[in-house]
N, C-alpha and C positions, 0 to 999 in steps of 0.2 A: 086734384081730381083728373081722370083719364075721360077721352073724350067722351067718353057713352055715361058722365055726370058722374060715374062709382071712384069714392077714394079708393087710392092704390098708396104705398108707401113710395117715396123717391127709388127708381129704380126695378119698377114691376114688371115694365116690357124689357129688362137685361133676357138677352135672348131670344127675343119675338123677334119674326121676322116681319118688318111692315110696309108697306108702300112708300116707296118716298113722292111719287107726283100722281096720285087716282089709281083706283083699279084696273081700270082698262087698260093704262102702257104699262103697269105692273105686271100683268096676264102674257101681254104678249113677248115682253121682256123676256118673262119665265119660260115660255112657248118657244122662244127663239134659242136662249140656252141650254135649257134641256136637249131639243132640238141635236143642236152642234155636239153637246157632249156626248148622247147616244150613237151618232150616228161614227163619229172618230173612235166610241169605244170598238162600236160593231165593224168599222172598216179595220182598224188596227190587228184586234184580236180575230180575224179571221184568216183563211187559204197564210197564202205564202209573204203575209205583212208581219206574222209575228215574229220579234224577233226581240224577248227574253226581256232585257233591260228597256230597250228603248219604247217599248209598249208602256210602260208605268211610266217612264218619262214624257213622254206623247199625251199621257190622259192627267197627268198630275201636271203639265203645261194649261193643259185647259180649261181645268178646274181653277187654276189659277188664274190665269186674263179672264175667264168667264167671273168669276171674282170680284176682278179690278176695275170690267167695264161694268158689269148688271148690278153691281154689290150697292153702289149708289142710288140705282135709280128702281129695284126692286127687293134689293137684299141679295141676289144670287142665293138662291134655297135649290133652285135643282134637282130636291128631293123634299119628299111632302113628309117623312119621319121629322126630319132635321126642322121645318117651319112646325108641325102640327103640334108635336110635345111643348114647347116653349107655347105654345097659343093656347093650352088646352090649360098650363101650368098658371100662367099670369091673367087668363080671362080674355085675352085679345083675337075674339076668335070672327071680328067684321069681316077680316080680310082670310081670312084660312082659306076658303074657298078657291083663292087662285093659287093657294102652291100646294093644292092638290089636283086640284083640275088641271092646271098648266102643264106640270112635267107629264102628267096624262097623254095631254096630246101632244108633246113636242115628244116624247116617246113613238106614241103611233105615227106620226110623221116620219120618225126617223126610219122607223123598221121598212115604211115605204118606198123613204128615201135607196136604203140599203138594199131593197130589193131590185129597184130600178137600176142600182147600178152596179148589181150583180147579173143581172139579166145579161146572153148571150145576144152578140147579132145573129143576125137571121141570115142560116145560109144563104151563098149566090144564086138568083133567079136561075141563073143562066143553063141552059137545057145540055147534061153532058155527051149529045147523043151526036 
């Protein structure tokens, strides 16, 4: 039986992606990966950082440690297709909510992130007169 009392056959959440320790560090896990992976996409492929090869090298690094650390402790989903279809397929749909919500906003954070630090300084006060 799966936690919500409904038999499933051995092997029903193959593909789910599920919390390993509560919702809440699951959420912010996912908020924080998402986060990082947008924000390297959006710096990498932009102005005068791309550069051909090592741009896929650069985001398929992060996909990767983002992986190795989060994968434990939320699944590392990073994208709400890749969690939502396995959740909608096996019935495990408790937890759906944070990996669609999450990449959400570690998404909008980033684009934040990316604009802050695109932002220009601000010419010198200093009077050219």
């Amino acid at each position: 039986r799966g936690r919500d009392g409904c038999w499933r056959p051995p092997g029903s959440s193959l593909g789910a992606t599920l919390p390993a320790h509560g919702a809440a560090p699951a959420f912010w896990v996912e908020v924080g990966l998402t986060f990082w992976l947008m924000l390297i996409i959006l710096r990498v492929t932009s102005s005068y950082y791309e550069q051909g090869l090592l741009v896929g090298l650069t985001i398929s690094a992060t996909v990767g440690l983002e992986a190795l650390v989060g994968g434990p402790l939320s699944g590392a989903s990073m994208n709400p297709a890749r969690s939502l279809a396995p959740a909608l397929l096996s019935g495990h749909l408790t937890a759906a909510w944070i990996y669609v919500a999450a990449p959400v906003v570690g998404v909008l954070l980033a684009v934040v992130a990316n604009r802050l630090l695109e932002s220009t300084p601000l010419a010198s006060t200093a009077n050219p007169n």
